[in-house]
PDB file of N, CA, C and O in Angstrom:
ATOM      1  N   UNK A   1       0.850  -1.192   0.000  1.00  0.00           N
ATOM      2  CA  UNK A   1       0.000   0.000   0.000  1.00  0.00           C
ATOM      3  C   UNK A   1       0.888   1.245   0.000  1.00  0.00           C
ATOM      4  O   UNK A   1       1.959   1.338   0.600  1.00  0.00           O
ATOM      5  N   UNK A   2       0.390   2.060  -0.645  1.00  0.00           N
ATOM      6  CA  UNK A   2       1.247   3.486  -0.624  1.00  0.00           C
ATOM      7  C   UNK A   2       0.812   4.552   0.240  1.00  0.00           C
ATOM      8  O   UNK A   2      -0.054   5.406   0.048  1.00  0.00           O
ATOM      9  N   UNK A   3       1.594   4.344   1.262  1.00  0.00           N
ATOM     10  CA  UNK A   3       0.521   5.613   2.766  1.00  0.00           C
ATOM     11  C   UNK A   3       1.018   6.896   1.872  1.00  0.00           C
ATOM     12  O   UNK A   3       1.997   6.902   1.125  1.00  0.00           O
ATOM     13  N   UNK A   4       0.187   7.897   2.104  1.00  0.00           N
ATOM     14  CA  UNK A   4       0.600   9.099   1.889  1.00  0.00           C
ATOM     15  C   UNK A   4       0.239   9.596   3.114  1.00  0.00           C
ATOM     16  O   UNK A   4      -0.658   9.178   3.846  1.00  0.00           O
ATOM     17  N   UNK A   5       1.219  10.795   3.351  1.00  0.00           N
ATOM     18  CA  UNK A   5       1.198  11.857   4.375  1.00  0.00           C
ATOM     19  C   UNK A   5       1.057  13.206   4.007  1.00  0.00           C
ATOM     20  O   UNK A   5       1.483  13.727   2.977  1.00  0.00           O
ATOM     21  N   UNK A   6       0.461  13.707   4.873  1.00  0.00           N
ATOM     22  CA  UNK A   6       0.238  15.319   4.663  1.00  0.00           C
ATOM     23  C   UNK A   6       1.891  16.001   6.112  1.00  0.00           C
ATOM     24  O   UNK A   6       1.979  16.091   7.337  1.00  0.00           O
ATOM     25  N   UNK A   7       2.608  16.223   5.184  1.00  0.00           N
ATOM     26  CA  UNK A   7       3.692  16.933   6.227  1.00  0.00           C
ATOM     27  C   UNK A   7       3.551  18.459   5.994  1.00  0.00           C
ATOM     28  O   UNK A   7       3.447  19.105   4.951  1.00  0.00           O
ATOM     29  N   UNK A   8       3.582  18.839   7.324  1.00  0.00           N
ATOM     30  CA  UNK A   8       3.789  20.361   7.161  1.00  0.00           C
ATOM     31  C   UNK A   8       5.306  20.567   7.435  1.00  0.00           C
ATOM     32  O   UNK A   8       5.861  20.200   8.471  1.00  0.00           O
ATOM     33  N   UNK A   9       5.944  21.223   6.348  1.00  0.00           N
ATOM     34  CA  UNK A   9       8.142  20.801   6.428  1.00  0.00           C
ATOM     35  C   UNK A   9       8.432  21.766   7.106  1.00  0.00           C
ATOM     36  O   UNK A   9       9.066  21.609   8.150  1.00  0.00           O
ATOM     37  N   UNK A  10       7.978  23.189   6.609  1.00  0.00           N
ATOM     38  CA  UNK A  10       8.889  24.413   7.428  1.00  0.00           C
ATOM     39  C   UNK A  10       7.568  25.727   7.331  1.00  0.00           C
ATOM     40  O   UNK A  10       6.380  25.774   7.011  1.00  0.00           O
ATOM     41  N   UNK A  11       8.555  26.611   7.786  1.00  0.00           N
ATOM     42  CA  UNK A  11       7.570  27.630   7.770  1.00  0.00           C
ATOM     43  C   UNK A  11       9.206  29.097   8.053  1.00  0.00           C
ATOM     44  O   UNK A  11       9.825  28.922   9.102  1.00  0.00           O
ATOM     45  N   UNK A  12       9.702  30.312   7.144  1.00  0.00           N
ATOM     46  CA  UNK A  12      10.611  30.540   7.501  1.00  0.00           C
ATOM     47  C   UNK A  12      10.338  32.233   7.057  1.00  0.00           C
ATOM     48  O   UNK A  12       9.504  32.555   6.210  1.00  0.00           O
ATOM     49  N   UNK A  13      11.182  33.187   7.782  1.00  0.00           N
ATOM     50  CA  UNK A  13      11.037  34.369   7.195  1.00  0.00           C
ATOM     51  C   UNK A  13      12.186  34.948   6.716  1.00  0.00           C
ATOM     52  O   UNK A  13      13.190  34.976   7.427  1.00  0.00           O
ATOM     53  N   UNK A  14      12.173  35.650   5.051  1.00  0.00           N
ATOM     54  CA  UNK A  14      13.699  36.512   5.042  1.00  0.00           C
ATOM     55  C   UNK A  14      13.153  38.179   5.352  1.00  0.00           C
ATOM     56  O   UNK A  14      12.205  38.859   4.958  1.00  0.00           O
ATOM     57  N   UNK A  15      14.392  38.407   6.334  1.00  0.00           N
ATOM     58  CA  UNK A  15      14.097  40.074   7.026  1.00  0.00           C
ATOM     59  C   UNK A  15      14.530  40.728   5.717  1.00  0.00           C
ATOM     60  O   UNK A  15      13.889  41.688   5.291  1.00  0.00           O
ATOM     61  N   UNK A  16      15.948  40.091   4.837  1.00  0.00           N
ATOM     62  CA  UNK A  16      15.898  41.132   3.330  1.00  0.00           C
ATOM     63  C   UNK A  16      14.905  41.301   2.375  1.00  0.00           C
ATOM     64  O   UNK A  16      14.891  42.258   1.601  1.00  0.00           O
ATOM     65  N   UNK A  17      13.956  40.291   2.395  1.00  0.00           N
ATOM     66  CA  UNK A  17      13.177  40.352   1.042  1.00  0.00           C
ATOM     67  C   UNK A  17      11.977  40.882   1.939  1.00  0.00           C
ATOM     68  O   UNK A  17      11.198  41.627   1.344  1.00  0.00           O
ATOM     69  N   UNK A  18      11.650  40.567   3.536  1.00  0.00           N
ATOM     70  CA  UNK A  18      10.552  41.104   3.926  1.00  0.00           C
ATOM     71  C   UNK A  18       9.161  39.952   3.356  1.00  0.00           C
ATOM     72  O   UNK A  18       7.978  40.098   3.049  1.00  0.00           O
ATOM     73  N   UNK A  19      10.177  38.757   3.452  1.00  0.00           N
ATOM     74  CA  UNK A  19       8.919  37.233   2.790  1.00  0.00           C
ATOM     75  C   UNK A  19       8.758  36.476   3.902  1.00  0.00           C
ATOM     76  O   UNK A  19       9.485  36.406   4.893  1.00  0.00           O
ATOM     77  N   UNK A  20       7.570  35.818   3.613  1.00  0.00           N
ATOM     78  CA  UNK A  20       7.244  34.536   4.720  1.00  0.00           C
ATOM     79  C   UNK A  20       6.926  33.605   3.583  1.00  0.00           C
ATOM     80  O   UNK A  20       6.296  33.858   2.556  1.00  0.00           O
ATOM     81  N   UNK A  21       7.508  32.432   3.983  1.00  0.00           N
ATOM     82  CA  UNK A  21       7.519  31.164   3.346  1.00  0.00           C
ATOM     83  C   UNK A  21       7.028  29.848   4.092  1.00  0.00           C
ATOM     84  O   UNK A  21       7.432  29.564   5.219  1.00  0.00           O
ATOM     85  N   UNK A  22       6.138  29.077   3.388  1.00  0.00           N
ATOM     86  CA  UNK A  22       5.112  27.775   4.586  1.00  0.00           C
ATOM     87  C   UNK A  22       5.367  26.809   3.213  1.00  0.00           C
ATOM     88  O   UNK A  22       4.854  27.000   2.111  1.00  0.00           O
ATOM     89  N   UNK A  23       6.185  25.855   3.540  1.00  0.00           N
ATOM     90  CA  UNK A  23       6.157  24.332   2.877  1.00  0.00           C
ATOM     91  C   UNK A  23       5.623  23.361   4.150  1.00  0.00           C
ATOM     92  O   UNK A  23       5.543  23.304   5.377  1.00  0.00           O
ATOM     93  N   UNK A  24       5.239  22.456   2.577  1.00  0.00           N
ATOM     94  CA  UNK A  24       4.331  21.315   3.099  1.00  0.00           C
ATOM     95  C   UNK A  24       4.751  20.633   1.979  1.00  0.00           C
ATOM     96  O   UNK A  24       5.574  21.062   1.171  1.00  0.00           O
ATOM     97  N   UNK A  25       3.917  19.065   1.906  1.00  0.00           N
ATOM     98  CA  UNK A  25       4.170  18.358   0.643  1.00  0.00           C
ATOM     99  C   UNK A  25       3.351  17.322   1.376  1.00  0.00           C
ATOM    100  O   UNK A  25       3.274  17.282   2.604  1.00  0.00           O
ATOM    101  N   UNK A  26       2.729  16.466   0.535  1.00  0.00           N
ATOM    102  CA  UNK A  26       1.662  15.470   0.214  1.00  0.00           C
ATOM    103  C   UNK A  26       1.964  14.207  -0.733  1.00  0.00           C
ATOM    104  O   UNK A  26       1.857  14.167  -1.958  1.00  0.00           O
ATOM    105  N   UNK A  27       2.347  13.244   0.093  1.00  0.00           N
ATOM    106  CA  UNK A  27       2.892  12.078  -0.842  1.00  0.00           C
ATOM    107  C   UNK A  27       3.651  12.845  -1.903  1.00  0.00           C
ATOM    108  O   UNK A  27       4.375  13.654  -1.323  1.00  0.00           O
ATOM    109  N   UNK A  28       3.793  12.932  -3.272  1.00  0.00           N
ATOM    110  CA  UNK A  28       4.698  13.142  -4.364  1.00  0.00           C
ATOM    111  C   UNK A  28       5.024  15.029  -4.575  1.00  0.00           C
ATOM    112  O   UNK A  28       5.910  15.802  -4.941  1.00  0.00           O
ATOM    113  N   UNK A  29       3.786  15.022  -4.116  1.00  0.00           N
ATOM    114  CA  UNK A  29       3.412  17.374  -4.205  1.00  0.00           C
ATOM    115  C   UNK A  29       4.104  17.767  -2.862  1.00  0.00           C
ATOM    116  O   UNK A  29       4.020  17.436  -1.679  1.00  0.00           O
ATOM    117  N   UNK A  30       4.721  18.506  -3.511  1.00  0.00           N
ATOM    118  CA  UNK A  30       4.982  19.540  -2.589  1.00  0.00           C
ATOM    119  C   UNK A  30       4.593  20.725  -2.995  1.00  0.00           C
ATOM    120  O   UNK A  30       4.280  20.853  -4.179  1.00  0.00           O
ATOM    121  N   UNK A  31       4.519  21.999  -1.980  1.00  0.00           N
ATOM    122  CA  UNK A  31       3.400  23.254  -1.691  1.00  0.00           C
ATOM    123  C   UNK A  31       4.153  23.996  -0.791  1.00  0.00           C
ATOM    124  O   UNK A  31       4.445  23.649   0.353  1.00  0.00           O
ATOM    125  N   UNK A  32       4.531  25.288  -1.487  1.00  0.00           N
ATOM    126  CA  UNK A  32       5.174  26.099  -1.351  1.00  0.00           C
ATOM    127  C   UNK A  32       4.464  27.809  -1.037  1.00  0.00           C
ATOM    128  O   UNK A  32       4.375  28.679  -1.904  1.00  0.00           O
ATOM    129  N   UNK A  33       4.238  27.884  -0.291  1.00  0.00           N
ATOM    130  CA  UNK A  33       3.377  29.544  -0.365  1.00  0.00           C
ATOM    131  C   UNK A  33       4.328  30.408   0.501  1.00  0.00           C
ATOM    132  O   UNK A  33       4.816  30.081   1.583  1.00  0.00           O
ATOM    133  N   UNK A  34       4.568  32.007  -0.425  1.00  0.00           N
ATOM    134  CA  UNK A  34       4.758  32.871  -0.096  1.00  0.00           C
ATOM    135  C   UNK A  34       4.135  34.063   0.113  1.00  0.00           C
ATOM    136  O   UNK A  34       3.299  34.522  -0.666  1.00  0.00           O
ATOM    137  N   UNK A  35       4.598  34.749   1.415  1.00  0.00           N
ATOM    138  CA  UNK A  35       3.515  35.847   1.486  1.00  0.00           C
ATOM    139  C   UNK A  35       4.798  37.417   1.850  1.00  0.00           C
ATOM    140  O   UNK A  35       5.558  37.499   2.815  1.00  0.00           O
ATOM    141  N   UNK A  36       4.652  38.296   0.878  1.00  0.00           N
ATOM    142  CA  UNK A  36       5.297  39.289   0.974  1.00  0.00           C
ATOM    143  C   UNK A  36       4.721  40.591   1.777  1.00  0.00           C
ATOM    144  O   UNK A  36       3.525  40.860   1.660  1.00  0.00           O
ATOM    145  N   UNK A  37       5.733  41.553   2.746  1.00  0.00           N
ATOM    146  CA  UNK A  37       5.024  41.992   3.355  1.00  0.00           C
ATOM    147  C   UNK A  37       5.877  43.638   2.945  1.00  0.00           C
ATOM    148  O   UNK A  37       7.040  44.030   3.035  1.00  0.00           O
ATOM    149  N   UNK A  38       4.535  44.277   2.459  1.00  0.00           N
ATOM    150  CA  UNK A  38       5.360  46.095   2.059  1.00  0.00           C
ATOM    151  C   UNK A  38       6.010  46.821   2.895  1.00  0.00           C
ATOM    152  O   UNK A  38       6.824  47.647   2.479  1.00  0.00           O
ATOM    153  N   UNK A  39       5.755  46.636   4.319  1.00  0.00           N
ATOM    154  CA  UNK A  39       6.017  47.679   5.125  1.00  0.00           C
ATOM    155  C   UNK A  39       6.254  47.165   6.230  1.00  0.00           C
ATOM    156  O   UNK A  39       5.278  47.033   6.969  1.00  0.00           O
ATOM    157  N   UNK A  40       7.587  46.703   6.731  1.00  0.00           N
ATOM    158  CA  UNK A  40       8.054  46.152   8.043  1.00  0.00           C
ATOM    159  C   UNK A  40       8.392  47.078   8.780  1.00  0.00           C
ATOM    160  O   UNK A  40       9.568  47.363   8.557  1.00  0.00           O
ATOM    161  N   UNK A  41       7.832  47.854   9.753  1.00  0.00           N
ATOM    162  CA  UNK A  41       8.878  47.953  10.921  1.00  0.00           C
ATOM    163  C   UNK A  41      10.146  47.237  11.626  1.00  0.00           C
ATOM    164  O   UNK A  41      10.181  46.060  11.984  1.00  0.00           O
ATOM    165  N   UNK A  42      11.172  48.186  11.749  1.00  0.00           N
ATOM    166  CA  UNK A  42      12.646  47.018  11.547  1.00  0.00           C
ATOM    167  C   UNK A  42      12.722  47.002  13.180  1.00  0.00           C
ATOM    168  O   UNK A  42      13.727  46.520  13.703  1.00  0.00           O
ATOM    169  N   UNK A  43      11.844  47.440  13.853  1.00  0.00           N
ATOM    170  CA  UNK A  43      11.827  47.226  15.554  1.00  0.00           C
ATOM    171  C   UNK A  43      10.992  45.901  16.025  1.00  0.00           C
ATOM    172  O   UNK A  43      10.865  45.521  17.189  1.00  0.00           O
ATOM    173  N   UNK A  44      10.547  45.394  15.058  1.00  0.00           N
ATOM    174  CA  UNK A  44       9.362  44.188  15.535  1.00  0.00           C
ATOM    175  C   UNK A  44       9.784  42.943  16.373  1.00  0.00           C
ATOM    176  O   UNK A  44      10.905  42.436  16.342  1.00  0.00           O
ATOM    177  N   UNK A  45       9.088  42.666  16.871  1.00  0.00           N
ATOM    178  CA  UNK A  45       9.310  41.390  17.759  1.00  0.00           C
ATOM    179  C   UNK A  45       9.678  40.238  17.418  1.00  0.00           C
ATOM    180  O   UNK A  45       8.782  39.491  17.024  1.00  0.00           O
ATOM    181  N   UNK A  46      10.905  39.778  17.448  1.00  0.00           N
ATOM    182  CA  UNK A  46      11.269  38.353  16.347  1.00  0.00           C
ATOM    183  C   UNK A  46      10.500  37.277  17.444  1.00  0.00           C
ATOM    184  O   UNK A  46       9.886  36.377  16.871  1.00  0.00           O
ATOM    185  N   UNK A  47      10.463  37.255  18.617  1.00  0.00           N
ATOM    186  CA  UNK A  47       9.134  35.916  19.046  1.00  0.00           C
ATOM    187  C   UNK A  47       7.230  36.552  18.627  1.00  0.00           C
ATOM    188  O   UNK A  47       6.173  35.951  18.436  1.00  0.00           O
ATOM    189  N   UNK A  48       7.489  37.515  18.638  1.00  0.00           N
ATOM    190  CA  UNK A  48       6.246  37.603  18.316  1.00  0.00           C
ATOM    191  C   UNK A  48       5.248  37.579  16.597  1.00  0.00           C
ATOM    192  O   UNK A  48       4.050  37.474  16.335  1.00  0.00           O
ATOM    193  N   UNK A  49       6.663  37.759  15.642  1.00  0.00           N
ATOM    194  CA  UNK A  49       6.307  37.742  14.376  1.00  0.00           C
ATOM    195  C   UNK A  49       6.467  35.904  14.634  1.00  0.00           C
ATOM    196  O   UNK A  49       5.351  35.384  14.609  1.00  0.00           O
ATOM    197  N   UNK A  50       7.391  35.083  14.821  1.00  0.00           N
ATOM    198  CA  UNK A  50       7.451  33.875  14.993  1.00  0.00           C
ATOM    199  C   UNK A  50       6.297  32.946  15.397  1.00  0.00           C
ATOM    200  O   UNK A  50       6.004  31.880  14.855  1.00  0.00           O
ATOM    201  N   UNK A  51       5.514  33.704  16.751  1.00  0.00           N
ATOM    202  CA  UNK A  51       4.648  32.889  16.908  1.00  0.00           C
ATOM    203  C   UNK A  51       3.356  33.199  15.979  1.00  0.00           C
ATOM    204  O   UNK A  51       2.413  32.474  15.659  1.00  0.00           O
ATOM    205  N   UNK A  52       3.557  34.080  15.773  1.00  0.00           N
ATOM    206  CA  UNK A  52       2.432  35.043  14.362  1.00  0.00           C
ATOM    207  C   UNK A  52       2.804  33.924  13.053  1.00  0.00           C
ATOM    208  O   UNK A  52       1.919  33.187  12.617  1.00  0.00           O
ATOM    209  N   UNK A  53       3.779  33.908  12.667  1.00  0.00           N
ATOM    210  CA  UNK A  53       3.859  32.901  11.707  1.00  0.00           C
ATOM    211  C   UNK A  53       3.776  31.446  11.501  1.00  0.00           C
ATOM    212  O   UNK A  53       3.484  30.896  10.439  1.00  0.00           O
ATOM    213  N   UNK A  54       4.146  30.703  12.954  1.00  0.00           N
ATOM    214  CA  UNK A  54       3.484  29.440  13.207  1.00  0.00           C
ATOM    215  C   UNK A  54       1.782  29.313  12.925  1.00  0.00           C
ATOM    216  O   UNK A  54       1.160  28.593  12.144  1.00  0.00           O
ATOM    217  N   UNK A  55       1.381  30.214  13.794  1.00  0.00           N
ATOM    218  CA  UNK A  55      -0.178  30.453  13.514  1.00  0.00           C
ATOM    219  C   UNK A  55      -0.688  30.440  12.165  1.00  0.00           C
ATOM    220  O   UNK A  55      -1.791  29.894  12.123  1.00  0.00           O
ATOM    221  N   UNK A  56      -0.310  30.814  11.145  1.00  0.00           N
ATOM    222  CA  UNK A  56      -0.385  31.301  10.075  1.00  0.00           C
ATOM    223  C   UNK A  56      -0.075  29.641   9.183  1.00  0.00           C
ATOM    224  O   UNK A  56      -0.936  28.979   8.604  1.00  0.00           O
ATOM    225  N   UNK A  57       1.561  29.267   9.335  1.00  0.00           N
ATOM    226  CA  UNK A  57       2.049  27.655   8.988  1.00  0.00           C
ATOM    227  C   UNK A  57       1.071  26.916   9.307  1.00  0.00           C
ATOM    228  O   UNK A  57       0.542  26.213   8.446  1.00  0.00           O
ATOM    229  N   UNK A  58       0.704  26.921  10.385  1.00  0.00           N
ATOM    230  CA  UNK A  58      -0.747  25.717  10.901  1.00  0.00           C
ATOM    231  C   UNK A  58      -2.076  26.109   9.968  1.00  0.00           C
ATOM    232  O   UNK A  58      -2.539  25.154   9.344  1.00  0.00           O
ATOM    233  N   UNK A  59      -2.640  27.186   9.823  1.00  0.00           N
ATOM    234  CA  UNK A  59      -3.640  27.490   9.222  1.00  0.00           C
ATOM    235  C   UNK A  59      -3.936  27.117   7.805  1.00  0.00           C
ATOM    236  O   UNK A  59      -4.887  26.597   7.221  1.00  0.00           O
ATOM    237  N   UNK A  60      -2.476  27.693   7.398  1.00  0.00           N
ATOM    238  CA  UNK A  60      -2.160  27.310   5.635  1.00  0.00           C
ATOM    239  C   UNK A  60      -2.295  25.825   5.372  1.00  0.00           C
ATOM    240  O   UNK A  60      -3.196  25.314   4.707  1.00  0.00           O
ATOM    241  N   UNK A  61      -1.587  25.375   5.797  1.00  0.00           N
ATOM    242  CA  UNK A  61      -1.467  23.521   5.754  1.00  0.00           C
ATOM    243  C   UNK A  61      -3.084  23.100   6.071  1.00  0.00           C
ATOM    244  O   UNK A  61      -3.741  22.670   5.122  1.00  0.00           O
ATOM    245  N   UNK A  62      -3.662  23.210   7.275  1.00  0.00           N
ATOM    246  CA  UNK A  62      -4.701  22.526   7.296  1.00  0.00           C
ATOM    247  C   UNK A  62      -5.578  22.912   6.369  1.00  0.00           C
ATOM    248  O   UNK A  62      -6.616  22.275   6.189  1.00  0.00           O
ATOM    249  N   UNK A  63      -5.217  24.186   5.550  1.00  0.00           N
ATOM    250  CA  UNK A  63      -6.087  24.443   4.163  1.00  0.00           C
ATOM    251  C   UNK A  63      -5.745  23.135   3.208  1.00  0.00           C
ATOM    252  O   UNK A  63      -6.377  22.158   2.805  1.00  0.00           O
ATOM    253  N   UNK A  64      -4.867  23.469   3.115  1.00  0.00           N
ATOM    254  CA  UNK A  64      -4.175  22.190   1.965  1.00  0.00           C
ATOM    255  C   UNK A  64      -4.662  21.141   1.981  1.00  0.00           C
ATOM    256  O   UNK A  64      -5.294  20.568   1.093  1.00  0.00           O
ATOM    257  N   UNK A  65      -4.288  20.676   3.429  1.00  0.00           N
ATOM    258  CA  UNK A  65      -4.989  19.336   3.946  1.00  0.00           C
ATOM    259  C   UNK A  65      -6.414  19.310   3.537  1.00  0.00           C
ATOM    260  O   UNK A  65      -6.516  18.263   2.897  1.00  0.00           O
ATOM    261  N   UNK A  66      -7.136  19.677   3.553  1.00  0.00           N
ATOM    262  CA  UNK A  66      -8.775  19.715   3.944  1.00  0.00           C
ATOM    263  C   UNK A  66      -9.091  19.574   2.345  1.00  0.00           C
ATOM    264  O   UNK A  66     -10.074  19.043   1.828  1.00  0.00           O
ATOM    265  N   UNK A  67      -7.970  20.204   1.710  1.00  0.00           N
ATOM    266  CA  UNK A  67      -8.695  19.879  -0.203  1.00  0.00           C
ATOM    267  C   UNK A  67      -8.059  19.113  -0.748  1.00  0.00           C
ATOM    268  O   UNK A  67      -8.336  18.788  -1.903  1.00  0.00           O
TER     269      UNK A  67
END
């Protein structure tokens, strides 16, 4: 039998490009979403954008998952 899994892989931010990035992959697919952001304040909270972006990694994926 061929199990497939729904993995959620990473979830990562670049402070140069000002991107958030959420991989996942599904048996053979993998799923890649980026989300760009215009206007960073360069004082922001690196645990608090972190746990902001976990939130966000969990949300995205269980989209994926669900279709």
């Amino acid at each position: 039998m061929n199990e497939r899994k729904f993995i959620f892989r990473s979830y990562s931010f670049n402070d140069n490009k000002q991107e958030a990035a959420f991989e996942y992959c599904y048996g053979k697919y993998s799923f890649k979403e980026k989300v760009a952001f215009s206007h960073i304040n360069q004082d922001y909270s690196k645990p608090v954008l972190d746990r902001a972006l976990f939130l966000a990694f969990l949300t995205i994926g269980t989209s994926y998952y669900k279709a």
